[in-house]
C-alpha positions as CSV (number, residue, x, y, z in Angstrom):
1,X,139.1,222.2,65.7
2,X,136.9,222.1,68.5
3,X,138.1,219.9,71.9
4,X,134.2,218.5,73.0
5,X,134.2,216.7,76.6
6,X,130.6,214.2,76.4
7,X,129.0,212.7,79.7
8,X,125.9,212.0,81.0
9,X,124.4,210.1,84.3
10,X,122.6,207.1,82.6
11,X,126.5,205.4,81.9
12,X,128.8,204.6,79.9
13,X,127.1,202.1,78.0
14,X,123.4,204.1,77.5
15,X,121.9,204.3,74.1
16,X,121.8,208.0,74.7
17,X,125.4,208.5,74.9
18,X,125.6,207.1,71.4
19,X,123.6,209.8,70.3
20,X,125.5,212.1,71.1
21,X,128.7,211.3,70.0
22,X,126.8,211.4,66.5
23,X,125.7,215.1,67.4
24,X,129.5,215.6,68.6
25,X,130.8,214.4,65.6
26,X,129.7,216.8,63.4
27,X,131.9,219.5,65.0
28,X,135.0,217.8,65.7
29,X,137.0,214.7,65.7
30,X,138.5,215.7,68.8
31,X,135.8,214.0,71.4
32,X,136.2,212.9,74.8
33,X,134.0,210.7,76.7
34,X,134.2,210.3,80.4
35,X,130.8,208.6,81.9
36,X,129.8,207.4,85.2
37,X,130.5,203.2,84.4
38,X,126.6,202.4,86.4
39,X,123.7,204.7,85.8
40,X,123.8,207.9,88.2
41,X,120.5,209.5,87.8
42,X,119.2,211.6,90.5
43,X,122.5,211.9,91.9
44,X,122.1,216.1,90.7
45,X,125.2,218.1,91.2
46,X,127.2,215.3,94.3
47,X,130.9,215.1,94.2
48,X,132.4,212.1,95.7
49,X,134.5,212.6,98.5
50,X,134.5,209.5,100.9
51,X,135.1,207.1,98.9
52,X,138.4,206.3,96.1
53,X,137.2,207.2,92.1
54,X,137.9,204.2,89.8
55,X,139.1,205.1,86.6
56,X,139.0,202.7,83.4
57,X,140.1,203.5,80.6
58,X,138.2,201.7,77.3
59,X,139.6,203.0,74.3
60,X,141.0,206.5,72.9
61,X,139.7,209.0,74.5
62,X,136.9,207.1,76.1
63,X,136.9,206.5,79.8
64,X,134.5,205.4,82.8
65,X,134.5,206.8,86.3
66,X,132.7,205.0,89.3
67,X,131.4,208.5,90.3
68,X,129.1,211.2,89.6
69,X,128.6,212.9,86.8
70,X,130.5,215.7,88.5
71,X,133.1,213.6,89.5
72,X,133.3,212.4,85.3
73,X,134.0,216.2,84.5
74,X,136.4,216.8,87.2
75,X,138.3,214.2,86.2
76,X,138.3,214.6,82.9
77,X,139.4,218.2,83.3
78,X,141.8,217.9,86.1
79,X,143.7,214.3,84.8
80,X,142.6,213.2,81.5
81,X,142.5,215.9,79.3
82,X,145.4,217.1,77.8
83,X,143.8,220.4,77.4
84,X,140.8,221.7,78.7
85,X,137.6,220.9,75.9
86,X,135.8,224.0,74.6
87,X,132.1,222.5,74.9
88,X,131.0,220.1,77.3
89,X,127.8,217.8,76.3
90,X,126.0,216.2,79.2
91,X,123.3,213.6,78.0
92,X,121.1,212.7,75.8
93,X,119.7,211.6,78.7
94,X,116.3,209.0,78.9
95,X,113.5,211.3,79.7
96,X,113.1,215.0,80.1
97,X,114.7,217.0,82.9
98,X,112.1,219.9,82.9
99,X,111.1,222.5,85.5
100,X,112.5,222.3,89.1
101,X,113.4,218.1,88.2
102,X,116.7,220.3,87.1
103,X,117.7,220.5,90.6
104,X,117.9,216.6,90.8
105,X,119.5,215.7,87.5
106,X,122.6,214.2,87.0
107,X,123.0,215.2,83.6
108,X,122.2,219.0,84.2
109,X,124.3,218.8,87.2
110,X,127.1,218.1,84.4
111,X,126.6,220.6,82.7
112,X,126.6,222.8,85.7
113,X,129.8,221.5,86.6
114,X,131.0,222.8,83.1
115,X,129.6,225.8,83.7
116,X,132.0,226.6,86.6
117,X,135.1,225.7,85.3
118,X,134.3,228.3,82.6
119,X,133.2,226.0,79.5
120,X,130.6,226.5,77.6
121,X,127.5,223.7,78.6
122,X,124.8,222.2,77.2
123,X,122.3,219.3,78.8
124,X,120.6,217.3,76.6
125,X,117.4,215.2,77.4
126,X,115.2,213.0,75.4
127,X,111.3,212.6,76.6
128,X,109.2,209.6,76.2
129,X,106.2,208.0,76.2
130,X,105.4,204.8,77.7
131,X,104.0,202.5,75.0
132,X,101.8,199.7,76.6
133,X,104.7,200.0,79.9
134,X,107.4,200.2,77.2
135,X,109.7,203.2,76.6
136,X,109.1,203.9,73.1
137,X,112.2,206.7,72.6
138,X,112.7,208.6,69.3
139,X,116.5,209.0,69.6
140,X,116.6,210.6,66.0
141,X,114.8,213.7,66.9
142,X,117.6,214.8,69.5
143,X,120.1,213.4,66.5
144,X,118.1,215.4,63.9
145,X,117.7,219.0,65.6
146,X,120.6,219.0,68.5
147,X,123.4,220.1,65.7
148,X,121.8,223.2,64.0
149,X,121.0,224.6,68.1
150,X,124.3,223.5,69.6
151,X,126.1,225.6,66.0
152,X,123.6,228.3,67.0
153,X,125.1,228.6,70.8
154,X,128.7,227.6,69.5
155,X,128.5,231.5,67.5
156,X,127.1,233.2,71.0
157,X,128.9,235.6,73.4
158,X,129.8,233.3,76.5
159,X,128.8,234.4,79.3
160,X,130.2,233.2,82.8
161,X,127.7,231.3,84.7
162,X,125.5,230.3,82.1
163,X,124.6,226.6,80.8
164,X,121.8,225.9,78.8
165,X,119.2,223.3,79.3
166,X,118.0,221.4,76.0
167,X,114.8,218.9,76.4
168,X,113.2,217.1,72.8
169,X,109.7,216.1,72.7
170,X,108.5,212.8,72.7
171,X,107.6,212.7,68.8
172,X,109.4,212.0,65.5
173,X,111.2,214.6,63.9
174,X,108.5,215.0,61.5
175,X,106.2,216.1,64.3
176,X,108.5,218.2,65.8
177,X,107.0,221.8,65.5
178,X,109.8,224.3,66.3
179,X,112.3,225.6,68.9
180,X,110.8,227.7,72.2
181,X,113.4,229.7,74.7
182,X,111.6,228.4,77.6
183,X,111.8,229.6,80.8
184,X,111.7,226.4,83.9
185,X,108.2,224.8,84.9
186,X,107.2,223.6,88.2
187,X,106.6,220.1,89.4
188,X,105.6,218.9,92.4
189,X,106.2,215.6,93.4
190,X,104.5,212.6,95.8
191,X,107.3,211.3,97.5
192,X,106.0,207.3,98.8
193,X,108.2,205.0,100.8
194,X,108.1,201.2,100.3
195,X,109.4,199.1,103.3
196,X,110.6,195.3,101.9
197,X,112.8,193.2,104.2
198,X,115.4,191.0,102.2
199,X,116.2,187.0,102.8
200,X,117.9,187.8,106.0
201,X,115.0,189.5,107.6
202,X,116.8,193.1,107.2
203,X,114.4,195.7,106.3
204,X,115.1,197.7,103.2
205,X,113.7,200.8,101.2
206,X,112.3,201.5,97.8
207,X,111.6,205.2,97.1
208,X,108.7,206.1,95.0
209,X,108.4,209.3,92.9
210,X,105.1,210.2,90.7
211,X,105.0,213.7,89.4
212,X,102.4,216.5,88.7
213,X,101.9,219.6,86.4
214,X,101.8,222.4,89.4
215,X,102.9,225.6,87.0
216,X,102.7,224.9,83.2
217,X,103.1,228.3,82.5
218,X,102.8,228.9,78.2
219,X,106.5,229.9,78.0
220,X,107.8,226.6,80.4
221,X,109.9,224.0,78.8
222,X,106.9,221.8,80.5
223,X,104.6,222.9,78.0
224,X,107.2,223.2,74.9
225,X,107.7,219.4,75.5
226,X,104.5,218.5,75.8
227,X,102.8,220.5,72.6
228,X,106.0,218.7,70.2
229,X,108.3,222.0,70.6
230,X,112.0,221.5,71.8
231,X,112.6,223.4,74.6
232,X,115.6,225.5,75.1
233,X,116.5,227.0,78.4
234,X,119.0,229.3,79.5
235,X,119.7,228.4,83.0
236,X,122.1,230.3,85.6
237,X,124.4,229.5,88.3
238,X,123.7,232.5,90.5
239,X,120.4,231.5,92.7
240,X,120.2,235.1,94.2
241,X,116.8,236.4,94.5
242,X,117.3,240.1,93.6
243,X,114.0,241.5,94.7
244,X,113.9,239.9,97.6
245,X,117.4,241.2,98.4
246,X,116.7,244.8,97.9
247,X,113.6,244.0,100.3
248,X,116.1,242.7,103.3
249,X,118.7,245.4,102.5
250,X,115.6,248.1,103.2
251,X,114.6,245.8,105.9
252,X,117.6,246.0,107.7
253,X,119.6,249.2,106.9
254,X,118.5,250.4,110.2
255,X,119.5,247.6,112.6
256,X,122.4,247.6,114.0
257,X,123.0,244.2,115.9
């Protein structure tokens, strides 16, 4: 039976991670949950290092860390686990993580963390629309399709240093159209900075992000999402550029410094 290790960055008590212990269970009844216990989004891949981890435990098998999401999987690898798990799960987060968002995700960022301790990873995000200014989420469609993809991968050739990113549109499972192997979009993002001041006088920060479409390329998880398609994309640890490699190696091979 398969040992599955569940997380995600939105905390112990979001509606997502209920999802996915229903995907989870219908591999194994050997599931462990370790969550960050307040929401940790846009924390990406941080480990905590100056501060003490709390650890609580809530029932069997189920704990909450005040940490990252990287801290959840250390620590579920390194003192709770009796063994280590053979899949690690990281979501189903609220909202996509598409294109270079990736870098900023807490719930990728556990499923990198997966990914180099040598377990096979997956990330799982749920998109929405905004309905009126309220989140109107189809939580079924990531319950509907995630098992028959994540069987899929289970029967794959691991490969060290590879995690894959799953995203589900923002539609019923009805609507869904099919699966695309997408390859990562870019974003760009408006970064604005409010300045408040609190009862005492102190000033304080609010930071603003509003996104835009810059590369929606026709095989990006952007433009999977956004025509009903799940996206599926293989991601990799190693962020060497090849070409550009070769290009300083040809550069250089005559200097001698």
């Amino acid at each position: 039976m398969l040992r599955i290790l569940l997380t995600n960055d939105d905390g112990i008590n979001a509606e997502g991670l209920e999802i996915l212990e229903k995907i989870a269970s219908h591999f194994s009844d050997d599931v462990w949950i370790v969550a960050p216990e307040t929401d940790q989004s846009g924390m990406a891949h941080s480990i905590t290092l100056s501060n003490p981890l709390r650890l609580r435990k809530l029932g069997d098998r189920r704990f909450c860390v005040r940490g990252t999401p990287t801290d959840c999987v250390l620590m579920a690898l390194k003192h709770i686990m009796p063994e280590a798990p053979d899949l690690i799960l990281s979501g189903v987060n609220i909202g996509g993580n598409l294109a270079n968002d990736v870098t900023y995700s807490g719930t990728v960022a556990g499923a990198i963390e997966g990914s180099l301790q040598g377990i096979l990873s997956v990330a799982l995000s749920q998109e929405f629309r905004a309905d009126e200014g309220r989140r109107k989420v189809h939580w079924t469609t990531a319950e509907t399709f995630a098992p028959p993809i994540l069987k899929k991968l289970l029967n794959l050739e691991r490969k060290s240093g590879l995690f894959y990113n799953l995203n589900f549109p923002a539609c019923e499972p009805s609507r869904v159209k099919n699966i695309k192997i997408a390859s990562l979009g870019k974003l760009s993002h408006v970064v604005n900075i409010d300045e408040r001041v609190d009862g005492r006088g102190l000033p304080y920060f609010w930071m603003h992000f509003q996104r835009a479409i810059n590369s929606a390329r026709e095989d990006s998880d952007i433009q999977a999402v956004r025509n009903d398609f799940i996206s599926l994309c293989p991601l990799q640890l190693d962020l060497t550029d090849y070409h550009m490699k070769r290009t300083l190696e040809e550069l250089f091979k005559e200097v001698k410094l």
